[in-house]
N, C-alpha and C positions, 0 to 999 in steps of 0.2 A: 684820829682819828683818829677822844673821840676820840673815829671816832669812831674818822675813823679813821684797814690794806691787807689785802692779802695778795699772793703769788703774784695772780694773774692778772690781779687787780692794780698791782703796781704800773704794770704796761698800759693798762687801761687807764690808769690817771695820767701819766704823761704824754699820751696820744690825745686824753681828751682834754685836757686843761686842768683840772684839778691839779674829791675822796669822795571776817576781818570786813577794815573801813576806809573807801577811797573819798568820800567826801565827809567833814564835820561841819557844824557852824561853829563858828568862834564867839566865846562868850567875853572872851576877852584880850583884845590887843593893846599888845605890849608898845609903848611910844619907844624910841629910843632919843636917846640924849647924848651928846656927847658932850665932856668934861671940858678940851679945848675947843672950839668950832674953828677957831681960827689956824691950826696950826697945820699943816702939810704931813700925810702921809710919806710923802715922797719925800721933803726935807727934814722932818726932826719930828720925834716919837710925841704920840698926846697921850698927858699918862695923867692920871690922880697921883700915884706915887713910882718915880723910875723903876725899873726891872733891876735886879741885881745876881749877881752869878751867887747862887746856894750849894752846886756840885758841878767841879767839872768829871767825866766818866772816862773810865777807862778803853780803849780800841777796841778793847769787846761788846761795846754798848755802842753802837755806829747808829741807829733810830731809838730813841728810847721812848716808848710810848704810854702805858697804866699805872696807875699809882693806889695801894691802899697801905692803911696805917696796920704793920705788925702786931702779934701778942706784945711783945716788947717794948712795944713806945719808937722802933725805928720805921723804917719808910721800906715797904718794897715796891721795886722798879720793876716793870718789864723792859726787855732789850727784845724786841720782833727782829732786830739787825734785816734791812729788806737791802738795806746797800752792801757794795763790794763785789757785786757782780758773781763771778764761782768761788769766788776765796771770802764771800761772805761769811762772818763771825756766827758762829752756833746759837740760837735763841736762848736765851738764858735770865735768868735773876737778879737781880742785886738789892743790897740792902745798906741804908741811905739811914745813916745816924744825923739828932737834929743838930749837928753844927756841921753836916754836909760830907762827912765821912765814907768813903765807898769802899764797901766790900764785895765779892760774889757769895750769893746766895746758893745758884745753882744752874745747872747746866739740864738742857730738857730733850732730849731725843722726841724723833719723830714716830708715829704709827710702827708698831712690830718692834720697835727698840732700834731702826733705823733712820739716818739721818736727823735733820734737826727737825724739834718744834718751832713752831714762829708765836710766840707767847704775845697776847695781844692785853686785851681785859683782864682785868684781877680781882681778887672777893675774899675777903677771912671770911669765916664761920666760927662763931662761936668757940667751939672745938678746937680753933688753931688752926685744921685743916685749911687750903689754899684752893677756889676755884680759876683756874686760869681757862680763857681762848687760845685754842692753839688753831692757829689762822691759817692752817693747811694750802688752802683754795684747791681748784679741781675739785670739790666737792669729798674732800679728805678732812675738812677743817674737826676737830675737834672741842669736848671740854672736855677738862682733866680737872683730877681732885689729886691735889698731892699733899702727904703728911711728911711732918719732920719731926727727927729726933734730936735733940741738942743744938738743933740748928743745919743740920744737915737733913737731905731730900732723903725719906727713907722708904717711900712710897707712892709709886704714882696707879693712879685706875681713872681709867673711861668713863665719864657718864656719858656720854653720848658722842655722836661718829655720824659721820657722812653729809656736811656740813655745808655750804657754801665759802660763806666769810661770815664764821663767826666772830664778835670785834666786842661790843662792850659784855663789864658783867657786872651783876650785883647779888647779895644775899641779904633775904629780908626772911625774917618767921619761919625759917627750916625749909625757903626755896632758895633755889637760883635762877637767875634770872639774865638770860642772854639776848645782845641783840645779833642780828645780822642784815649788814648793810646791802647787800645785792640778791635777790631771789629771782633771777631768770627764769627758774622752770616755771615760774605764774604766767607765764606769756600773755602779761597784762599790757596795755597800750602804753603805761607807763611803768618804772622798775619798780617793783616789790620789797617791800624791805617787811620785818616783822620783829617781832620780842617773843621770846619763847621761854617758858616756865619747867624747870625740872625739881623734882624732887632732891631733898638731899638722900635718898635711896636709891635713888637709880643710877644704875649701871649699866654700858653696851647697848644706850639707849641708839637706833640707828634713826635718823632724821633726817627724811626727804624732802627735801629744802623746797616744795613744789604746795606747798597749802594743806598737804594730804595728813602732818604731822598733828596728835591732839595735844600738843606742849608746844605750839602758837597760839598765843592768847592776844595779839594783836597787831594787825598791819595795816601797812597805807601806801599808796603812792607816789611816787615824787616826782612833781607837774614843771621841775625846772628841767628844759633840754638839754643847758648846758651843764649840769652834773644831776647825771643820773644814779645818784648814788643818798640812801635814805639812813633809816633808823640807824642812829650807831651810841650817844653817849645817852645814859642813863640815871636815874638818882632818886631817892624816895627822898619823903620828906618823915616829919615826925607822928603826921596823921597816918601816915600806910600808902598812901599816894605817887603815885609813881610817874616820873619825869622823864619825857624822851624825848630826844632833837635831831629833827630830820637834815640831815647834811646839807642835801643840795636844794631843797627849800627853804632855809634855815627859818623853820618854827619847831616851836613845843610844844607838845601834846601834854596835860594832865590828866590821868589815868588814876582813878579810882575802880578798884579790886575787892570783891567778894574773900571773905574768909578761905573759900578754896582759889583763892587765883585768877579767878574768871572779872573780865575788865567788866563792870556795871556801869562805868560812866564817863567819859571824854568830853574832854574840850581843849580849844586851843588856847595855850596857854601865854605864850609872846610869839611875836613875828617880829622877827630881824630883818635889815637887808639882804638880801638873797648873793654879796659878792663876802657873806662871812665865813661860808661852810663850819655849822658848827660839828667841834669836835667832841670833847670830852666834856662830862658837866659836872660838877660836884655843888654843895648846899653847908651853906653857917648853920649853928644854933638857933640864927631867928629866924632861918627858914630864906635866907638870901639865896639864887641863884648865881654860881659863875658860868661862863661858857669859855672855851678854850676857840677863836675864832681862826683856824685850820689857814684858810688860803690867803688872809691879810695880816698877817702877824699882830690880833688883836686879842684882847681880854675884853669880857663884858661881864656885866653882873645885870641880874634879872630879880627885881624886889617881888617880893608876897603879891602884890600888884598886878604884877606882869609886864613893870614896868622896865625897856633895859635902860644900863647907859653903859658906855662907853668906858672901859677906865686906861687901856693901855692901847698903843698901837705906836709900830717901830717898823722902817724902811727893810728893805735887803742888807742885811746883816751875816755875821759870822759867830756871833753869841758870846764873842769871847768875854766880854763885859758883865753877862746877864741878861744880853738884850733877849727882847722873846725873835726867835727864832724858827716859825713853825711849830707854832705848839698843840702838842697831838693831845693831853689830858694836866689836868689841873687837879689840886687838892688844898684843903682847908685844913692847917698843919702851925702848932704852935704859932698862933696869930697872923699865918702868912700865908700867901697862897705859895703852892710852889707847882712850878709850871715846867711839863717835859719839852725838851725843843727838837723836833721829827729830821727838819731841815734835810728834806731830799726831796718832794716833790717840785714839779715847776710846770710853767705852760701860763696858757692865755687867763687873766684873773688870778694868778698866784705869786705875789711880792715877793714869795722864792726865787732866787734864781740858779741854787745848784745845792749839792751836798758838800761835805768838809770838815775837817775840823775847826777848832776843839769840838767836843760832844759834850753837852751841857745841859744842866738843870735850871731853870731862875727862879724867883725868890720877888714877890710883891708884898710888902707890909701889910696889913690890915688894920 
């Protein structure tokens, strides 16, 4: 998560079992399919092709959660690190060569140069520059644009501040484009979640998480009781079209956008079963969806269609192998997906059942 966690949010998912437009019609649902029908959740993983370990992470990487591809051809990581209690590890970087190499990137302080960031969603731009979610919660959450020199963090500035839970991000056409998963201050009968649109110009942008902001360009509601928790993983296609998936609903919205930003058109785009909580979403070449399936330790791919299936899904696990592990976000990486494993949530509906080591990356062929 996708897809999503912040602060306060972490209490709130293990207390409750976990991670604009309140009604659309659906022009298209998505069937799902599963690869094995016959094989057990509970006894041995259903997979098109096994998971394999692509990185194990260093103790400073305790949740590793967003993935985008470098100027350089490597992988950067976010670590939110939400585990460890007060001796939690500082939110930071890393960056992931393609035969699984780890390095630190960088190290992210919190608001005023104090404490840490909790580094959620990720985005290059063009320029190199890095938009990250710094997942505050309390209503601190951040985005940040950081530049590097050599490889080194030589610059960080605010786009924007006063946040909920900001979680996924992306850059299309000189925007960024943030979700956040919980908006409380809508005091709608169900939670609020929304995608909100910044300039790459703006700076100290402050964002009252309450509908009142003009850089929400689209919300909805999420009608599951059991996780009330919405919009978090995100992904455009090669038309301009923009893909979102509601956590604890678990459906996709397709969102086509006006030259300035403004959503002109929605539909629903798949509907999954509602025990997937989707997390992160990333898109092939041919316009394939995957989804990173948060509370069952599942992978799905979502066709041009809107069609899903099923490709991976593995028991209560420890990841040491590769197994998927709770995996918070996915990417489409030298012909393979490679998949972050969160492995700390737990409760009612979650094949998690604790955090731990090893801290791992895995690695599905394509």
């Amino acid at each position: 998560m996708h897809s999503n966690v912040l602060k306060n949010l972490v209490s709130a998912l293990l207390l409750t079992g976990i991670a604009a437009c309140n009604s659309t019609s659906s022009t298209t649902q998505g069937a799902v399919e599963q690869e094995n029908p016959s094989a057990s959740a509970s006894t041995k993983p259903v997979n098109l092709q096994p998971a394999t370990l692509f990185a194990k992470l260093p103790n400073t990487c305790t949740t590793p959660d967003a993935f985008d591809i470098a100027p350089d051809g490597s992988l950067t990581l976010s670590c939110v690190n939400y585990a460890g209690g007060k001796n939690k590890p500082t939110g930071r970087l890393l960056r992931i060569t393609e035969d699984g190499q780890v390095t630190e990137l960088a190290q992210l302080t919190g608001p005023n140069g104090k404490g840490s960031a909790r580094p959620m969603g990720i985005a290059y731009a063009p320029d190199g520059s890095l938009y990250v979610a710094d997942n505050q919660g309390r209503n601190q959450g951040r985005l940040l644009r950081l530049t590097f020199n050599q490889g080194k963090l030589a610059n960080t500035e605010v786009v924007a501040y006063g946040m909920s839970s900001p979680n996924g991000v992306r850059y299309f056409n000189g925007a960024i484009y943030l979700t956040q998963l919980r908006l409380p201050k809508f005091k709608t009968k169900n939670m609020t979640s929304g995608v909100y649109r910044f300039a790459e110009t703006d700076r100290n942008v402050k964002v009252a998480s309450d509908g009142s902001s003009d850089k929400l360009i689209f919300s909805t509601q999420t009608e599951n009781p059991e996780r009330q928790f919405g919009i978090d993983g995100l992904v455009f296609d090669k038309q301009g079209r923009l893909y979102v998936g509601d956590f604890g609903d678990a459906e996709i919205y397709r969102l086509t956008l006006n030259t300035q930003g403004v959503v002109v058109n929605q539909e629903m785009f798949a509907t999954l079963p509602k025990t997937v909580g989707i997390d992160g979403i990333n898109i092939d070449e041919q316009g394939n969806l995957y989804l990173a399936g948060f509370l069952q330790n599942e992978i799905y791919k979502v066709d041009t269609q809107g069609k899903a299936t099923l490709l991976a899904q593995y028991p209560d696990n420890n990841g040491a192998n590769g197994e998927i592990d709770q995996p918070a976000d996915l990417i489409v990486y030298k012909n393979k997906l490679i998949i972050s494993n969160f492995d700390l949530m737990k409760g009612k509906g979650i094949v998690n059942s604790g955090h731990g080591k090893p801290y791992t990356v895995s690695a599905i062929a394509l």
